[in-house]
N, C-alpha and C positions, 0 to 999 in steps of 0.2 A: 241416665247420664246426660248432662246439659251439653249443648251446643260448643262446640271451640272458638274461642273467641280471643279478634289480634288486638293488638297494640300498634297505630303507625305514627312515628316521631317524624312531625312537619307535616306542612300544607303548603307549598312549594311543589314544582310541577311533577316530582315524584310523588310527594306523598298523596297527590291527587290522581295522579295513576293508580297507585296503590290502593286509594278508596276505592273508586270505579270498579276495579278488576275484582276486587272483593265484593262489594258491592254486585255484578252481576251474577257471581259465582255463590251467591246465596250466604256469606261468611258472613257473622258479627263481628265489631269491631269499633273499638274507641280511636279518635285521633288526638294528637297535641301539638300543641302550636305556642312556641314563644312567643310572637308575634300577635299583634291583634287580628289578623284575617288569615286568609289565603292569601298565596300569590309568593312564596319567597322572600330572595333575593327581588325579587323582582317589582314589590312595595315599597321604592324609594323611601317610605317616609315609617319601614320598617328597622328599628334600630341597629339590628346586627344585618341590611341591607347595605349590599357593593356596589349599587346604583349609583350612576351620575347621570347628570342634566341630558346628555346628549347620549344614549347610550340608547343601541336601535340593536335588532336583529341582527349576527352577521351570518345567518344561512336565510334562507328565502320563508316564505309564510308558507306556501305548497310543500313544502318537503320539513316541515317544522308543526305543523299543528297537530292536534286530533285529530284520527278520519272520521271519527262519529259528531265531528265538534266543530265545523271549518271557522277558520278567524271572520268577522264581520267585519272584512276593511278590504280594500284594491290595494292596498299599500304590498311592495312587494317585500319588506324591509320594516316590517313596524318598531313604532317608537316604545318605552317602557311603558308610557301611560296606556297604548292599546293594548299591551299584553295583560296589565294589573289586570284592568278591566274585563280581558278574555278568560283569565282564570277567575276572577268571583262570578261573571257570566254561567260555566262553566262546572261550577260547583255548586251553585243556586239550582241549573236548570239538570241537576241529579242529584239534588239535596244529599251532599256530599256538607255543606257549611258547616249543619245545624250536629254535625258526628264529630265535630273538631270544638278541644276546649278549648280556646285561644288566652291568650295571657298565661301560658301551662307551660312550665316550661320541665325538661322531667331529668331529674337530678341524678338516679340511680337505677340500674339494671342489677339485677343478681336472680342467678338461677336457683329455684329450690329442689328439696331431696324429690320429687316429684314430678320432675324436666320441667316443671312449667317458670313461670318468669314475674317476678314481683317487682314491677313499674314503681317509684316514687317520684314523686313531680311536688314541685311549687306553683300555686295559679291563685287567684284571686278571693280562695276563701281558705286558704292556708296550706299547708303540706298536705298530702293525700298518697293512698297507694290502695292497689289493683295488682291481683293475680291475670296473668296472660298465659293460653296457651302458646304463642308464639308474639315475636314483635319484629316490628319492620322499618330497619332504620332510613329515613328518608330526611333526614336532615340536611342536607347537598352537600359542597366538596369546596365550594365557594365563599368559605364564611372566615375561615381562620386565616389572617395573614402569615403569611411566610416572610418574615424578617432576617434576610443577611446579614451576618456581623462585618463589619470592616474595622479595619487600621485606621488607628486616629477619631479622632471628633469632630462633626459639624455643627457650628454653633449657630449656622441658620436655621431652617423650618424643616425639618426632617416629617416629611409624610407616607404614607402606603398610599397607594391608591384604593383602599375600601373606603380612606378616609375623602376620597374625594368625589365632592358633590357635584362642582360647579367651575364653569371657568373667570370665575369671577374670584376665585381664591388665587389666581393667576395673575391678576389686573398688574401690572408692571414690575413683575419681578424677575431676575435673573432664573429660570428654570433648568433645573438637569433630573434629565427623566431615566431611572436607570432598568432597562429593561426593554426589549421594543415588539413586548406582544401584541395580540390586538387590544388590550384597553391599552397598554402603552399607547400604542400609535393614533387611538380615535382621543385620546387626551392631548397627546402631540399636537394634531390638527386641532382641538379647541384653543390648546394653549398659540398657537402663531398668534389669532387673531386680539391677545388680549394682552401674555406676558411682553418683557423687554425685548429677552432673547429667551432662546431655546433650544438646548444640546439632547441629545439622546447618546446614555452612554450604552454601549451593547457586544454580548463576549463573542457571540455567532453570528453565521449569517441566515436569510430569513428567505422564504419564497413569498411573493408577492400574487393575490388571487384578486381579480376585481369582480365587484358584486352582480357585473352584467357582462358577457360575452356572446356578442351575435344579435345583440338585442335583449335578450333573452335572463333572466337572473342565472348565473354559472353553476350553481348548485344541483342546475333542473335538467341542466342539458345528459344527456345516456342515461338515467334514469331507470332503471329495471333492469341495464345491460350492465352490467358492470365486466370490463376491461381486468386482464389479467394485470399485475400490480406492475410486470416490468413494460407492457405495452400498454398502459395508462401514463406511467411515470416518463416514459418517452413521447408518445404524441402531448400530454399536456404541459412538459416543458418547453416543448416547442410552441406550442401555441400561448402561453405564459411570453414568452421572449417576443411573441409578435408582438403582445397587445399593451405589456408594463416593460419591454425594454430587463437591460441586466441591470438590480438591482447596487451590483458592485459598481456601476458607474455612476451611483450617488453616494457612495460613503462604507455602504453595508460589507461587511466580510465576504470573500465567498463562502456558501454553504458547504458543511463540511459532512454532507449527509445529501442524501437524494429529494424527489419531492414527495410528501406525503409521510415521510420518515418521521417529521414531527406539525405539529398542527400548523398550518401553512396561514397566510396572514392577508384577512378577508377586508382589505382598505388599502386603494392606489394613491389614496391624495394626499397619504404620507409622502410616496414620491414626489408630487407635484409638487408640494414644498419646499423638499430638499430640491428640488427642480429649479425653483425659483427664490433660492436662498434665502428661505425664512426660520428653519434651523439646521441644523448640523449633525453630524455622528459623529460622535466618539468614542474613544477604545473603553474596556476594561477597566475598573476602579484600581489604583493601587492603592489610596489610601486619601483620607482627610484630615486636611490641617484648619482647624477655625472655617472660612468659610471659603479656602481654596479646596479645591480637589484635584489631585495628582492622579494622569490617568498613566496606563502602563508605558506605554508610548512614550514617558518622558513628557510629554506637555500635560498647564494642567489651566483651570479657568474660577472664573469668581461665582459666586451663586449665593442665591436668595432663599433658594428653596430646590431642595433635594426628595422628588416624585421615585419612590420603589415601586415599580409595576413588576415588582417577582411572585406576582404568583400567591396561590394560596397551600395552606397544607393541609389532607383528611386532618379532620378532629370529630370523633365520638367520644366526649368526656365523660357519659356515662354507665359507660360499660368496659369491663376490664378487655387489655387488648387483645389475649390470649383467648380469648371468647370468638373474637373473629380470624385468628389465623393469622395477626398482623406479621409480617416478614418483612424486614425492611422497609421501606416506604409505605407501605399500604398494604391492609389484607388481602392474603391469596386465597378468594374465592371460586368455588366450583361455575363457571359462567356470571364471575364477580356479584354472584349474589350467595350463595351458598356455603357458609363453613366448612369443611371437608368433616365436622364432627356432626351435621346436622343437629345441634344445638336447641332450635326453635329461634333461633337468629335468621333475618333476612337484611338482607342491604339494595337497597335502592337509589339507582342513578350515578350508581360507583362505576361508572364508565363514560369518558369522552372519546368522541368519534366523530370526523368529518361527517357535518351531514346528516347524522341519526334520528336528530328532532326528538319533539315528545311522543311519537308514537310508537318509537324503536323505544323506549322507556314506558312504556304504557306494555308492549309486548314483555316486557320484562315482567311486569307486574302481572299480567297472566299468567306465568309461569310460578310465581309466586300464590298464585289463586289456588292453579289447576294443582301444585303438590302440595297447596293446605286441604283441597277437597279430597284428594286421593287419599289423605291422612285418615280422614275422619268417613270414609266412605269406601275405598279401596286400598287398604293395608297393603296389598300385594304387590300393587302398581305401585305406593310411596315403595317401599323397599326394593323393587327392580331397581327404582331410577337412582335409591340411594350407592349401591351395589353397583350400577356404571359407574356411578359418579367417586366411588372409591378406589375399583378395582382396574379399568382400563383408562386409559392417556385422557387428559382432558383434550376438548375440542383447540382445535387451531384459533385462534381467532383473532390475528395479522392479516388475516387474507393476503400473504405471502409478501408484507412489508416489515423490512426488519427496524422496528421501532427506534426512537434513539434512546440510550439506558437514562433519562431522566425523573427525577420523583414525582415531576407534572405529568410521565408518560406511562407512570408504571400500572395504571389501570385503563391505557388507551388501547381502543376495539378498530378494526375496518368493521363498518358498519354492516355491511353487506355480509360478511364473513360469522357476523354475532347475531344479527337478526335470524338469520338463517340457522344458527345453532339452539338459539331461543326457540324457535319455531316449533323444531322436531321434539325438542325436550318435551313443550306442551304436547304437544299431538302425541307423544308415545303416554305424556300422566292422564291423557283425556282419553286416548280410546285402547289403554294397555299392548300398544305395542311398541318392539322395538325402535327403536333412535337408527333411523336410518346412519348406513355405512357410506360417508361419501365424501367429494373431495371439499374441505374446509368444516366439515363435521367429526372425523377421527384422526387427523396426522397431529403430528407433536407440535408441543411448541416450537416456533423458530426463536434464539436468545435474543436477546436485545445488543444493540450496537449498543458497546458500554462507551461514556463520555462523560467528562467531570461534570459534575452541579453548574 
C-alpha cells in the first residue's frame, strides 16, 4: 500500500503552515498556488492580492511570527515588503517552494467511491488532475470581496478596497469611505494627506487600540496570563480611555457591544485626524443619487469616489459547500478545521483572533499533521478523536466573550481559548490519550450577540 498523500490549496501563510507541519510529520504532499510564489495576499504584485502601499502589521512581529522562523527585522510593525520576503525566506530555508505548482490554480474537488479526492487544476502546461488522500484548504478568507447592495446609483468611482493599491488613486478627489475597519482607517489616514476631502461613513461604533502602550507594542503586554474576559474587558477599557480618550467625542457611535466582542481597531491616528479636522464621520448609507449620497441622518454630501472597506466573504469555489458543513455564513467545523463528516477535507486559517499570529495557525496545522499520521499509523487514535469530535459538545472557544452575531465574526476564536483546544487535540492524536477535561476545552458554546449585517 503506497504512502497517503495531501493536496494543500495556497502558499499563503496557512498553506505554508500546512507544508511545514506535514513536512515534519513525514507526510507527502503536493501544493498549488494561483499565484506565482509564496506569500498570499501578502505579494502586492499578486493578482488576486488586497495589498496596498502602506499596509504594515497590525499585531506586533513577537506574537505574529514562526517560533522556529523569527522575522529578520527590529521593526516592531513590519511593512508588506518585509513579510513577502519573510515567507519566500521561510519557504526556501525548508524547501517548502520547490512542493508548490505556482501558476496552478485548481478548479475542482470531488470525492470518489473510494473517500479519496480528485483535485483538477489549471497551471501552465494545461488542465491536470491527481487523486489525493486528503486535501487542505488554505486558500485564506481575504480574497473575495463582499459587495453591499445600496439604493440608488453612483455615477462616480465606486471601489472595494482589494482594489486599492495606492494613495495616489486618491490625489484630489472628493472621498467616502464606507466602513471603518482597520484597512478602512489605515486608507483614511493615507487618503487625508492626498484626497480633497474625506468622509467616513460607519453603522457602529468601534474600540480604538494603539500599537504601543507603556512603551511597549500592546499586543505583548500579559502575554501567557491571559485575564478572565470580564476582568480584561474592564481594566483594558479603562486603560483604552486613558491613552485614545472616547472615541464618541470624535464622531463614532457609541459601541453597542463591549471590548473585544468584535475585532477592535489597531490605529490611533484615525483619531488624530478627526482630531484635527482632516475628515469626518458620517452616519449610515440611505442611498445614492448620481454622485450625491443621502446618509440616514437626513444630510447627504458630494463625492468623487465611493471607498467599500466591507470586508471580505469565505469563498472555496471549488468544492461543493455541503462538503464542508457550510451553515450560514461559513462552515461549522469541528475546531474550524474539521467537517463533522471527516470527509478527507481540512481547512486552514479559517479563524480570526486578536493576536493569534502565524504560529497559532501553524499549531492548527499540526493538528492536521498529527490526525493525518494517526490515519495512516494509528487507526484507533483517528477514530477516538473522530468519536469526541461527533459525540460530546465541541470545545468552547470565546474564551467567555460573547461575539457579535456578524458574518466577519462567525468563525472568530479568543486566541488563547483555541490554541489551548488545538493543543490537547494534538497531544491526545500523538500520544493516544484523552483531551483533557477543563475549563475552555469542554463547556458549550456561548451564542453569539445577534446584530444586523
Amino acid at each position: 500500500m503506497s504512502e497517503p498523500r495531501y493536496a494543500i490549496i495556497g502558499a499563503g501563510p496557512s498553506g505554508l503552515s500546512a507544508a511545514r507541519a506535514l513536512q515534519k510529520a513525514g507526510i507527502e504532499f503536493d501544493g498549488y498556488e494561483a499565484s506565482r510564489g509564496v506569500g498570499g495576499l501578502w505579494d502586492i504584485e499578486n493578482p488576486r492580492s488586497t495589498m496596498y502601499e502602506s499596509a504594515h502589521l497590525i499585531s506586533s512581529r513577537t506574537t505574529t511570527e514562526f517560533t522556529e522562523f523569527p522575522m529578520d527585522t527590529t521593526a516592531d510593525y513590519p511593512s508588506h515588503r518585509t513579510l513577502i520576503r519573510y515567507f519566500r525566506d521561510f519557504a526556501d530555508r525548508f524547501g517548502i517552494t520547490e512542493q508548490f505548482r505556482f501558476d496552478t490554480r485548481v478548479t475542482a474537488l470531488a470525492r470518489e467511491d473510494d473517500g479519496r479526492w480528485m483535485l483538477r487544476a489549471a497551471g501552465p502546461d494545461g488542465p491536470t488532475e491527481q487523486r489525493y488522500d486528503g486535501v487542505i484548504l488554505a486558500n485564506g478568507t481575504l480574497a473575495e470581496p463582499n459587495v453591499p447592495a445600496f439604493r440608488g446609483e453612483f455615477t462616480g468611482e465606486l471601489l472595494h478596497t482589494s482594489a486599492y493599491k495606492s494613495a495616489t488613486q486618491l490625489t484630489g478627489k472628493r472621498v467616502l469611505i464606507i466602513g471603518a475597519g482597520n484597512s478602512g482607517c489605515d486608507i483614511a489616514v493615507d487618503a487625508v494627506h492626498h484626497a480633497e476631502s474625506v468622509d467616513m461613513s460607519v453603522r457602529r461604533g468601534y474600540y480604538f487600540v494603539p500599537r504601543y502602550l507603556f512603551g511597549k507594542p500592546s499586543d505583548t503586554l500579559n502575554q501567557g496570563r491571559p485575564l478572565p474576559a470580564r476582568i480584561k474587558q474592564f481594566v483594558d477599557r479603562r486603560v483604552l480611555r486613558a491613552f485614545t480618550g472616547d472615541p464618541v467625542r470624535f464622531g463614532f457611535p457609541k459601541p453597542d457591544y463591549k471590548l473585544y466582542e468584535s475585532h477592535p481597531i489597531v490605529n490611533t491616528l484615525i483619531l488624530n485626524h478627526l482630531g484635527q479636522g482632516d475628515l469626518a464621520v458620517r452616519p449610515d448609507i440611505d442611498r445614492f443619487d448620481g454622485r450625491t449620497v443621502h446618509f440616514r441622518d437626513g444630510s447627504s454630501g458630494e463625492y468623487d469616489l465611493v471607498l467599500l472597506a466591507t470586508g471580505y466573504t469565505l469563498d472555496y469555489p471549488f468544492v461543493a459547500r455541503e462538503a464542508l458543513n457550510w451553515t450560514g455564513w461559513s462552515p461549522k467545523l469541528y475546531l474550524n478545521v474539521f467537517p463533522p463528516s471527516f470527509n478527507g477535507l481540512y481547512v486552514m486559517g479559517m479563524i480570526e483572533a486578536s493576536g493569534i499570529g502565524w504560529q497559532g495557525r501553524y499549531e492548527q496545522a499540526e493538528l492536521i499533521a498529527a490526525y493525518a499520521a494517526a490515519l495512516a499509523h494509528h487507526p484507533a487514535r483517528a477514530e477516538a478523536f473522530r468519536r469526541r469530535a461527533t459525540s460530546e459538545p465541541w470545545p468552547d472557544l470565546t474564551g467567555g466573550y460573547n461575539y457579535l452575531g456578524l458574518e466577519r465574526m462567525s468563525y472568530y476564536v479568543n486566541k488563547d481559548a483555541y490554541r489551548r483546544a488545538v493543543r490537547a487535540a494534538a497531544g491526545a492524536l500523538q500520544d493516544g490519550e484523552p483531551e483533557p477535561r477543563g475549563r475552555g476545552i469542554r463547556s458549550r458554546r456561548r451564542p453569539s450577540k445577534k446584530v444586523s449585517a
